[in-house]
N, C-alpha and C positions, 0 to 999 in steps of 0.2 A: 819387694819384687816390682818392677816397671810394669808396663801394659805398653804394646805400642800404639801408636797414635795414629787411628784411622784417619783418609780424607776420602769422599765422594770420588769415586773412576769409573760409575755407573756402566757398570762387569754384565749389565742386563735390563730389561725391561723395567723402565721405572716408572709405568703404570700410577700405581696404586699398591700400597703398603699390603696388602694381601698376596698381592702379584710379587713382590720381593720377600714373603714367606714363603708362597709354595716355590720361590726359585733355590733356597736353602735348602727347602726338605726335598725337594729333587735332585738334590747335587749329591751324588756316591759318594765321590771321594773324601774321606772323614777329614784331612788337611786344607782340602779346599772349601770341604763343607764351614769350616770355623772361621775363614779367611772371605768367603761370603757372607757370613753372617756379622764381621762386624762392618763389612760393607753395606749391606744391608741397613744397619742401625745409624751407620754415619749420613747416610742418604736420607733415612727419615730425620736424623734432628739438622740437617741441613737446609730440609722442605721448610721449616719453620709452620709448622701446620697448613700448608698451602696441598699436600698431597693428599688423594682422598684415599678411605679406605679402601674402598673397593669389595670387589665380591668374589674374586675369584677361591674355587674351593680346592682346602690341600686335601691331598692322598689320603687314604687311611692308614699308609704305613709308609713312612720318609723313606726314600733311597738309603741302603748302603753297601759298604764295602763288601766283597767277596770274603773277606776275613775279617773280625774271629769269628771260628766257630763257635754257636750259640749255643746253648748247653741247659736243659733245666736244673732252676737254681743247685737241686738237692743233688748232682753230678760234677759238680764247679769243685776243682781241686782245689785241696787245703792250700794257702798261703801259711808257708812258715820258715823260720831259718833267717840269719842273716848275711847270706850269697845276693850277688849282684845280682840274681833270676828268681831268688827269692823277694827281696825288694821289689825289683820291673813286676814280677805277677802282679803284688798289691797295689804299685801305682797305678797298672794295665788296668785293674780292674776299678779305681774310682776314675781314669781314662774314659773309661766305657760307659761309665754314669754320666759322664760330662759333655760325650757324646749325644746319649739321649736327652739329656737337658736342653742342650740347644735346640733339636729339633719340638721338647715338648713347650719352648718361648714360642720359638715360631709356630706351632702350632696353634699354639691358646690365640694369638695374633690373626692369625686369616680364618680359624673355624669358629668364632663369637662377634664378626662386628655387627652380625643382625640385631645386639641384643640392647643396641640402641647405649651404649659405656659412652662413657667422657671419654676424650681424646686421652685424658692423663692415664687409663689403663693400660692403652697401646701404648706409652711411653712406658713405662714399668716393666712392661712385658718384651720391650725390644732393649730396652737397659739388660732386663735378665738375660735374653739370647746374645749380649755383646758381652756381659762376664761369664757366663757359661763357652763362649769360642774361647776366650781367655783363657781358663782353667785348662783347658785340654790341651792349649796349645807349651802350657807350660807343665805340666804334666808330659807331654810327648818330646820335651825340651832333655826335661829329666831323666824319662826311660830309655831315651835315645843317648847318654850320655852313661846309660848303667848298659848298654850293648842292645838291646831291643828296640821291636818297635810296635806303635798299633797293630794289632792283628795276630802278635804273636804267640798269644795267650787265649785260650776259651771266657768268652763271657755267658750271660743270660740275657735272656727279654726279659725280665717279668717288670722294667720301667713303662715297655709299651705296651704290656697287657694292661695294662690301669690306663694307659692313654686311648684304649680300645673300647674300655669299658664304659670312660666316659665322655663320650667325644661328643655324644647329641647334650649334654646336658653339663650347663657353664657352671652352676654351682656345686655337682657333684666333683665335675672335675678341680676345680680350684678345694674343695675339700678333700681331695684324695693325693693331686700330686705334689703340691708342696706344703699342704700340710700336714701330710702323711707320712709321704717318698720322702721328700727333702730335709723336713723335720728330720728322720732318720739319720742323715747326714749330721746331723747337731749331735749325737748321740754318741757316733762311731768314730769320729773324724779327731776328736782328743785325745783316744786310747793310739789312736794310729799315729801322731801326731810324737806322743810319747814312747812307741815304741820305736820309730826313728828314730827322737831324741836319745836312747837309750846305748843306741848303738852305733851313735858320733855322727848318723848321717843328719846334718843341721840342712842341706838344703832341700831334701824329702818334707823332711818337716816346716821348713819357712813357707814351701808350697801349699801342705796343708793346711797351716795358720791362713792363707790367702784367702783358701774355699773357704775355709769353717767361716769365718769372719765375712765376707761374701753371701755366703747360704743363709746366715741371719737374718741379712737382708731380703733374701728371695722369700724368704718364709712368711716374714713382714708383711709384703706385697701381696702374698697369698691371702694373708690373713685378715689386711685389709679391706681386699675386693670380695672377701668373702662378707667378709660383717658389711659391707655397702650390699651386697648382692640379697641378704637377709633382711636387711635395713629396706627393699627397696618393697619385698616384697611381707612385709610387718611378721617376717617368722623368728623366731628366738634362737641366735644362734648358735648355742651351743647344743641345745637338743637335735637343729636341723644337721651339725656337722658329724654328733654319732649317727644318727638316720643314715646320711648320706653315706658314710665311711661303712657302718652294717653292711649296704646295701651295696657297695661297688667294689671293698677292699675284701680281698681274701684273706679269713682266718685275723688274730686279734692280733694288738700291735704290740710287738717285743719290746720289753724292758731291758734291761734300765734305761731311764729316757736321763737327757742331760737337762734339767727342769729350768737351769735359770737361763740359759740361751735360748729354751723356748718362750720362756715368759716375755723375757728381752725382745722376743720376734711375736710378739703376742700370741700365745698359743698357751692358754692358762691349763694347769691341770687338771680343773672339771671337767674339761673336753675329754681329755684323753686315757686317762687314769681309768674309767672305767669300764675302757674298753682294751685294759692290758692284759697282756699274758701272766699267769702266776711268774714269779721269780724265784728260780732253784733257790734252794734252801742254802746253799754255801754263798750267793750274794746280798749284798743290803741293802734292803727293800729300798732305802732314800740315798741310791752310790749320788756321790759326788765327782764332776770330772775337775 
């Protein structure tokens, strides 16, 4: 799968790298929001570190579309079948993750430069808001070639209820959204991955292959800044990441985990393992993806 290839057209305010986050997460429209954001990213590796962060602060809750309707999780109709609207639902809805992804880079971006991070953080994390535009844009590539479009399917918030929870506090959040949320993504995204392959659609699936392999990365990055973040302040990571994860994530975290993608994205199993959900008795306790 290509990626196009951004150049600087400075579309807005090029302040300070702060000010070209909150200009994403204030942008509604979910096609331009992605087409900003990697505008956005092309303009800070352009600055060559000559732009400053800035201080400008984002919303509590990014701009969006009028549509989809937002739905709590346990309401969100079953994806199943293999009709072209059954498909668009499942892409619609990792769409929708990919959506919030963007805004939760740029968010991590303009709501933590007080906390005194090396410049390499906000490069990581504007990396991440320029593959996360990416993912959606080819995702909406897809569903718009299976008859649909954004918006035409119900999603949920419960990405930016964790983005709510932990918005004052840099380590809880980097503990919860991509090591948590995104982790998740590692888990789910092989079985999906395979049930496209199953039923000849190879370009659903080559999409997927893009995130899964992508979200590795994001997780990495997480995982990183967390263990520097631990590191900085002499607490023991792994203890601090269930702490944090108890205290911000709702209810324990779903099994089966895909263990060697996380390990890969360092995310060892002592972290997370003991904060899982039993595993019905008809799967194995150690599935393999």
């Amino acid at each position: 799968m290509s990626r196009p290839c951004w150049t600087p057209q400075k579309p807005f305010d090029v302040t300070s790298l702060s000010a070209l986050a909150v200009r994403v997460l204030e942008e509604p429209d979910a096609a331009r929001k992605a087409r900003l954001s990697h505008e956005a990213a092309a303009l800070w590796r352009a600055s060559s570190g000559d732009m400053p962060l800035g201080d400008t602060p984002p919303p509590d809750r990014p701009a969006r579309p009028a549509r989809p309707e937002l739905l709590p999780p346990a309401e969100m109709p079953r994806r199943r079948g293999q009709s072209d609207e059954a498909r668009a639902t499942l892409l619609h809805a990792v769409q929708h993750i990919e959506l919030n992804a963007i805004d939760l880079a740029w968010d991590m971006v303009a709501r933590f430069p007080h906390e005194n991070l090396p410049r390499a953080f906000f490069d990581d994390w504007v990396r991440v808001g320029d593959e996360e535009a990416s993912h959606f844009e080819l995702l909406a590539e897809r569903v718009g070639e299976l008859g649909f479009a954004y918006g035409d399917f119900p999603a949920h918030d419960g990405l930016w209820e964790a983005a709510m929870a932990t918005r004052n506090d840099l380590g809880a959040r980097l503990a919860v959204v991509p090591m948590v949320l995104e982790a998740r993504g590692l888990d789910v995204t092989p079985a999906m991955i395979t049930r496209f392959g199953k039923i000849g659609d190879e370009k659903s699936a080559a999409i997927l292959n893009v995130i899964l392999t992508d979200e590795i990365g994001h997780v990495a990055i997480g995982s990183r800044w967390f263990h520097y973040f631990c590191e900085k302040r002499d607490l023991d990571p792994a203890a601090s990441w269930r702490e944090l994860v108890q205290k911000n994530f709702k209810g324990l975290l779903k099994p089966p985990f895909n263990d060697d993608a996380r390990s890969v994205a360092g995310l060892p199993e002592e972290y997370y393992r003991p904060l899982a959900a039993p595993l019905p008795e008809k799967q194995t306790k150690n599935r393999k993806f």
